[in-house]
N, C-alpha and C positions, 0 to 999 in steps of 0.2 A: 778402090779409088786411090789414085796415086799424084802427087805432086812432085813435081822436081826444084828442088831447092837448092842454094850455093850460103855458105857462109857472109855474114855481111861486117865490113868493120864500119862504115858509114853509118854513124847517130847522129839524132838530130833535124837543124834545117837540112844538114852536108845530105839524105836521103831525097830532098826534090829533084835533084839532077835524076835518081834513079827511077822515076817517076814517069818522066819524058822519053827514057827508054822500052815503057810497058812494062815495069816492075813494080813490084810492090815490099815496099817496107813490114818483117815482121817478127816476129818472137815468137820461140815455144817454151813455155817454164810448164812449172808444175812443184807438187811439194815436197821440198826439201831438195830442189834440183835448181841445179846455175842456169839461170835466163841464157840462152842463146838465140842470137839476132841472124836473122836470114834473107834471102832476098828469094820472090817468088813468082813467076809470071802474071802477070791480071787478069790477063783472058783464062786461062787453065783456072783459075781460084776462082774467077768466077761460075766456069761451069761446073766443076767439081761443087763446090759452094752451093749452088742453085737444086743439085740431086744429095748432098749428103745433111744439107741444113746444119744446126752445131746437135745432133743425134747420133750423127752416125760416124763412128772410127777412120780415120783419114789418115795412109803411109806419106809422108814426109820424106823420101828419098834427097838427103842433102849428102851434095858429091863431097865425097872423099871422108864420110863422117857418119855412113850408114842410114838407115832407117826408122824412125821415130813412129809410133801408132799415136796421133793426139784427137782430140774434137777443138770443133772451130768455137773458142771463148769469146772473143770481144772482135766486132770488124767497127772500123771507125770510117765515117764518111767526110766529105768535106762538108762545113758549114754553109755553104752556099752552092754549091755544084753537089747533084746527087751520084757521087764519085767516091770510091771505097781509095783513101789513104793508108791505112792501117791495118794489119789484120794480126790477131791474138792466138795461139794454137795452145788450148790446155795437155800437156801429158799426164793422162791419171796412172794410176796403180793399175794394172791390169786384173790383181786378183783381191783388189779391193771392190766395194762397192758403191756406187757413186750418185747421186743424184741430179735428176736432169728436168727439164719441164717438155713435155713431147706435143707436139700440135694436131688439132683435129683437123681431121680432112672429111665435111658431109660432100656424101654423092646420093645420086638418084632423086633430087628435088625435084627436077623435069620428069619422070615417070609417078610421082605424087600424084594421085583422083585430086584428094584437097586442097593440094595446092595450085593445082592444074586450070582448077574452078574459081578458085580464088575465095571458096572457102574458108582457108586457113592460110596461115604464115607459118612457117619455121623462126624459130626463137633459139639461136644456140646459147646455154647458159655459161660451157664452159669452152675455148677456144685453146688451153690448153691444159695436160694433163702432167701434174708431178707425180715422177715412180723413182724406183730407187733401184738399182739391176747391176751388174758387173759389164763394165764398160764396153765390152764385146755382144751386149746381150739385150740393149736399149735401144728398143723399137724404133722407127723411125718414123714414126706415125700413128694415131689411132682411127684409122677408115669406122665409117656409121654410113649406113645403107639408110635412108629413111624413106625406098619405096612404097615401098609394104606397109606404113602408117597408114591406119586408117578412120582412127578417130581422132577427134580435137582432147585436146588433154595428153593425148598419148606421146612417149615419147622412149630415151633410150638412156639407160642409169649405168653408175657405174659397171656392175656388177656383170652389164650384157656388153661389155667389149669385149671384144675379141684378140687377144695376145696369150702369150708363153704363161700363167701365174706360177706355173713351178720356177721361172726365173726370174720375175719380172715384177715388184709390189708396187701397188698403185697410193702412196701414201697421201694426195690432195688430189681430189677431195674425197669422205669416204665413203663406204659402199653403199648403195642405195639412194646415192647421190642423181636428180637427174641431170643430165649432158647438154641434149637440146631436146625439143616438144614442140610439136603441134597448138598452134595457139588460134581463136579466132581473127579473122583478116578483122580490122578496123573500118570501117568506109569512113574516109573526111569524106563530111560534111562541105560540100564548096557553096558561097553563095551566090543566091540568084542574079544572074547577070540583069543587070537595070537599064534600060533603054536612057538616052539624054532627054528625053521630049521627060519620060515618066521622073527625072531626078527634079528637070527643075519645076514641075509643079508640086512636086513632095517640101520644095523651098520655097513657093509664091504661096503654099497653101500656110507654111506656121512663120511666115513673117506677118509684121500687122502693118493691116491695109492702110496708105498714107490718107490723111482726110481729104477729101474735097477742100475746094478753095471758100466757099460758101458756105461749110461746115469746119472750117480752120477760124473764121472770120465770128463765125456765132460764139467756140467758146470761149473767144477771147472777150466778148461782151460777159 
């Protein structure tokens, strides 16, 4: 996945004009390395952005100034408009190793018996997964099949993902951990719809009956 980028001297508010253009304001740093400010299409960052997530290794093709390998670190939105402003590009070490939080992705709920019936619910306990892998080498995903559950309890632990282990350590949370499980469906409880004729005699019956005029008259004697 590639990005075309241009150098930017524009900081600050001076980057709204660039905005109105379909640009986007951004930076790629990393440690021990000078922040460099870029400027970068919105529509491309987006799609790129929507199939790499900040997991996956993204070229930075900035004209006249080569090609950068970064992950997407920080995207900033506006405070009121759900509109990406900002966008962060970290450059790591490539032959270092680096720490990421990667996201679970369940499929096969809809081919679930259990769930199908509405026996059971799916419970996911963790939605994402910390590993620690050399920047080239960090999954972009952890897939869980939960067709094939077939009992309540049951479910899918660290230890039964499926990735690289020879490159890839899963260090939160640890092994034996479960991911998500089979849990019994709840039924609320709804209550019983009440008729109006049946509310307001359940009212005429625990208020107290006014006296008669003839027995209002007596105990005043």
């Amino acid at each position: 996945m590639e990005l075309i980028a241009q150098k930017r001297e524009k900081t600050g508010k001076a980057v709204k004009s660039l905005r109105f253009e379909g640009l986007l304001p951004a930076v790629i740093f990393g440690k021990g390395l000078e922040s460099l400010n870029i400027t970068i299409n919105k529509n491309d960052f987006v799609r790129v952005y929507n199939e790499a997530g900040e997991t996956t290794l993204i070229d930075v093709n900035i004209e006249g100034n080569g090609t950068e390998k970064v992950l997407v670190k920080e995207v900033t939105y506006h405070p009121v408009r759900d509109e990406i402003t900002h966008v962060g590009f970290y450059k790591p070490n490539l032959k270092e190793k680096t720490s990421a939080y990667i996201p679970v992705e369940v499929l096969g709920e809809e081919n679930n018996a259990l769930i199908k019936s509405g026996e059971a619910v799916l419970i996911t306990l963790y939605d994402e997964i910390e590993v620690e892998a050399l920047p080239m080498d960090l999954p972009h995903k952890f897939e869980i099949d939960v067709a094939t559950l077939s009992e309540i309890g049951s479910g899918i632990t660290v230890d039964q993902l499926n990735y690289d282990k020879s490159k890839v350590e899963i260090t939160d949370p640890e092994a034996g951990t479960m991911i998500i499980k089979l849990d019994y469906a709840v039924a609320l409880e709804t209550e019983e719809e009440v008729s109006e004729e049946e509310a307001l005699s359940k009212i005429e019956a625990t208020q107290e009956k006014k006296p008669e005029e003839g027995e209002e008259a007596a105990s005043k004697e």
